[in-house]
N, C-alpha and C positions, 0 to 999 in steps of 0.2 A: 283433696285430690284423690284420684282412685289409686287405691294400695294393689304396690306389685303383684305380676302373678307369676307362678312359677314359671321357669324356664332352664329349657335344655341347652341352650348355650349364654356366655356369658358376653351378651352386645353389649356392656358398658362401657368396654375397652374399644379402640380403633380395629382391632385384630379381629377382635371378637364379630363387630358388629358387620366386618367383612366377610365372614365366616356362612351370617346368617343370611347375609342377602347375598352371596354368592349362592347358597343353597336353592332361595328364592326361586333366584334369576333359571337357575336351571331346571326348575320344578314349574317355569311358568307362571302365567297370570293366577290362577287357580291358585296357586302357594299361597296368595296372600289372603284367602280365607280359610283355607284348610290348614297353615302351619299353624301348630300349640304356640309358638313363640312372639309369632304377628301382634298378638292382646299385649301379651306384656311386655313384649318392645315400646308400641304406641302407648300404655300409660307413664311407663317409663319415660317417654320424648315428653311426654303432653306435661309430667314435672319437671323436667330439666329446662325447657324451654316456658315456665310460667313464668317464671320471674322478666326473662323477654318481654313477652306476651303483654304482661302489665304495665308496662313501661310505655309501649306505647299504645293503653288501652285499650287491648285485643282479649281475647279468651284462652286459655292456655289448647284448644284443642282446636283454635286459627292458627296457632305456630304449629301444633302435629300437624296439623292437614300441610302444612309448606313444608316440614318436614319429610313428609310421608310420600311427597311429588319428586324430593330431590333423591329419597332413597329408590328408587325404580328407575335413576337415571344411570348409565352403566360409569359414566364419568366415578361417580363414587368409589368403583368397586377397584379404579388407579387409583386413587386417589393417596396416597404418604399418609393423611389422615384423613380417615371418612368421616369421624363426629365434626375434625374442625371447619371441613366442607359445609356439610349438613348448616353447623352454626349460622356461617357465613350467609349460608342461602335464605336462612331464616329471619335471618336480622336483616336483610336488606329487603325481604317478602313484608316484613309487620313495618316496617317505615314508610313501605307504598303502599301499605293498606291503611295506615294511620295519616299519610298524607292523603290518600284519595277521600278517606271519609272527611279531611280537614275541609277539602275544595268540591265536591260534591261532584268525583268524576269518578271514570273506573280507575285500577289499579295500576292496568294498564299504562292508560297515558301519566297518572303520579308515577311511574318508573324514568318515563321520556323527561328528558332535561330542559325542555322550553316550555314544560308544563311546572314541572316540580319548585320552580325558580318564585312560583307567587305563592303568596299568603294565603290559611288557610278563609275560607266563605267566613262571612260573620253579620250581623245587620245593626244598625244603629241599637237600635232598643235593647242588646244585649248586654252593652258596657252601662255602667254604673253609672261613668259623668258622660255625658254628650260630645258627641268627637269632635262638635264645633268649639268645645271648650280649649283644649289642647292642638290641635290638629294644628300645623304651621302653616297648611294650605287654605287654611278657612278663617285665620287671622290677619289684621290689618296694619300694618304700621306706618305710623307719618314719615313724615322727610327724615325729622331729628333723629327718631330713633334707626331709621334703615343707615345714617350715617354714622352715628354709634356701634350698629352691631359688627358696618363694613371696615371698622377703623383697624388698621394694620395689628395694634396692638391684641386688638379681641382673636384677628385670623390667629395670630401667632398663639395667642392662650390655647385654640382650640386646635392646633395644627399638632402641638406639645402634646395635649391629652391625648389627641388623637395617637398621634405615638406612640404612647403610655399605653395606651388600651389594647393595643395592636399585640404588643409584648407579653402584656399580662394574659392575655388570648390564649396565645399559643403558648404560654409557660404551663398555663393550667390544665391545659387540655395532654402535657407530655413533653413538649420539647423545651432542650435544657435553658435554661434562662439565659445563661452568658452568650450561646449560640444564635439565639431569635433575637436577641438584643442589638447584636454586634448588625448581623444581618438586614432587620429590619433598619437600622440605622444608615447601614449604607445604600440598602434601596431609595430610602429618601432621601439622600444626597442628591443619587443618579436622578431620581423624578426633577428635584430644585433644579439641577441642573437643564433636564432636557424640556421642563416645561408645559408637558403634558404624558396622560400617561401610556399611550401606545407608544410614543419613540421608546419611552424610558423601559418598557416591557422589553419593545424589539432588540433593543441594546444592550440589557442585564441579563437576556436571554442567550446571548454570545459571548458573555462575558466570563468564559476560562477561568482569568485571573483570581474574578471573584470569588468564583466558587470554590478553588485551591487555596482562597486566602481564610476561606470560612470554613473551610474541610467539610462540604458538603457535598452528598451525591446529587448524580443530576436530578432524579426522580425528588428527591427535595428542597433543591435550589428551584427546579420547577414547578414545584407545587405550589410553593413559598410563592414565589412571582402572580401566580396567577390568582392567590388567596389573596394576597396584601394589595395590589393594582388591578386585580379582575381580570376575567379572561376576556383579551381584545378581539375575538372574533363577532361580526356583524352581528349574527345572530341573537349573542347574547346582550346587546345594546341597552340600556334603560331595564334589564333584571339584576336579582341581587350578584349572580354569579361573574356579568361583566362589570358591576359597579366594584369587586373588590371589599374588602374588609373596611379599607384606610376612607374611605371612600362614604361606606356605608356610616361609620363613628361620626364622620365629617357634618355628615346631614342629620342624624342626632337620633341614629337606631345606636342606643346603648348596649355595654357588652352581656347581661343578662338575656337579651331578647337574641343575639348572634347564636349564643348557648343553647339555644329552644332549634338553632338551626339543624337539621341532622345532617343535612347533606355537607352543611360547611364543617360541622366536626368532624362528619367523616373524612373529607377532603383533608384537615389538619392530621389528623390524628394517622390519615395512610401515609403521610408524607415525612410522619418525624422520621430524621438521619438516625441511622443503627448507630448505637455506640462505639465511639473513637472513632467516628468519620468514616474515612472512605470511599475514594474518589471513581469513579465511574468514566 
């Protein structure tokens, strides 16, 4: 990586880096090839954000250059913290550029949510074994076995796991175990109960009670709902985001490939409840 270059102020701080692009902004366009500090800020960003970068297979100076858009915007210069802006804006620029190169579109529409929802392009000849091998749409089963797999017993094994998986999901990812346990638990109650899973949505979504009995805010009691049962709006019908977590386990996407999700970790992970609850 390119070694710092000197500079007259010190942007590594939030204060700082306000400092400098305040100066910028008021010296103009021109400032950002004429200021001494412009070089060693950007190799500066182009190290902080490589580690980024690599993660999701980008170049460490695809994250400066997303960097370097968000810094020109005046939003920053309010900003309580301008790096942790900056971050923000970065990490969610290299997820749409690492999903758009997945699905072979622009970045663009991998930002939009009826695009981002499907799996990256890929063609037969690339996987190892042949997707007729595994693929559950491409296999065939007789009478005996389709009345074996449908036997009350087998749903109930996989109903449990699926449970299981649902918790250990959201444990790993950050939220406390006893909380996502207790929770996902009684969402599945409400589902058993109402039968399908837009009542059971509509109804755990007005349900106060609940969320006083889980000391959860709403911002993660609603997260929760819409990660574990899917979000019921039309639009999102037959993609991964209306099918739900519980849903997804069901049909036999295991929780290593969930993991590979970013938009679903991120949707998990914005939604963990702040510590000691907190009601809204």
């Amino acid at each position: 990586m390119t070694t710092h270059r000197a500079a007259r102020t010190d942007f590594t701080t939030g204060e700082g880096l306000r400092t400098l692009l305040t100066r910028i902004h008021e010296a103009g366009h021109e400032a950002w090839r004429t200021d001494r500090d412009v070089a060693a800020l950007m190799d500066y960003t182009a190290t902080k954000y490589a580690p980024l970068a690599r993660k999701h297979g980008l170049d460490a100076w695809e994250a400066a250059s997303a960097a370097f858009d968000v810094m020109r915007t005046p939003s920053v210069l309010r900003a309580n913290d301008p790096w942790g802006v900056i971050t923000r804006a970065v990490q969610i620029t290299c997820i749409a550029e690492a999903r758009a190169n997945g699905m072979l579109c622009s970045t663009h529409q991998a930002r939009r949510p009826h695009y981002s929802v499907f799996h990256d392009a890929e063609r037969f000849s690339d996987r190892e074994n042949p997707l007729t091998d595994y693929h559950p749409a491409f296999h065939h089963h007789d009478d005996e076995d389709s009345a074996d797999t449908a036997s009350p017993e087998n749903e109930h094994v996989m109903a449990v796991s699926a449970v299981s998986d649902t918790i250990a999901l959201f444990a790993v990812l950050g939220w406390p175990e006893s909380t996502v346990k207790a929770s996902v638990e009684y969402i599945c109650e409400r589902l058993a109960r109402a039968g399908n899973r837009a009542t059971a949505f509509e109804a755990l979504r007005r349900d106060k009670h609940a969320r006083a009995l889980l000391d959860l805010p709403a911002s993660s009691w609603h997260g929760l709902l819409r990660t574990v049962l899917g979000n019921p709006e039309p639009v999102y019908v037959g993609t991964s985001l209306g099918r739900g977590v519980l849903l997804r386990l069901l049909i036999g996407e295991p929780v290593p490939v969930l993991l590979r999700d970013d938009e679903l970790v991120l949707t998990i992970t914005a939604s963990i409840p702040v510590r000691g609850g907190g009601r809204e």
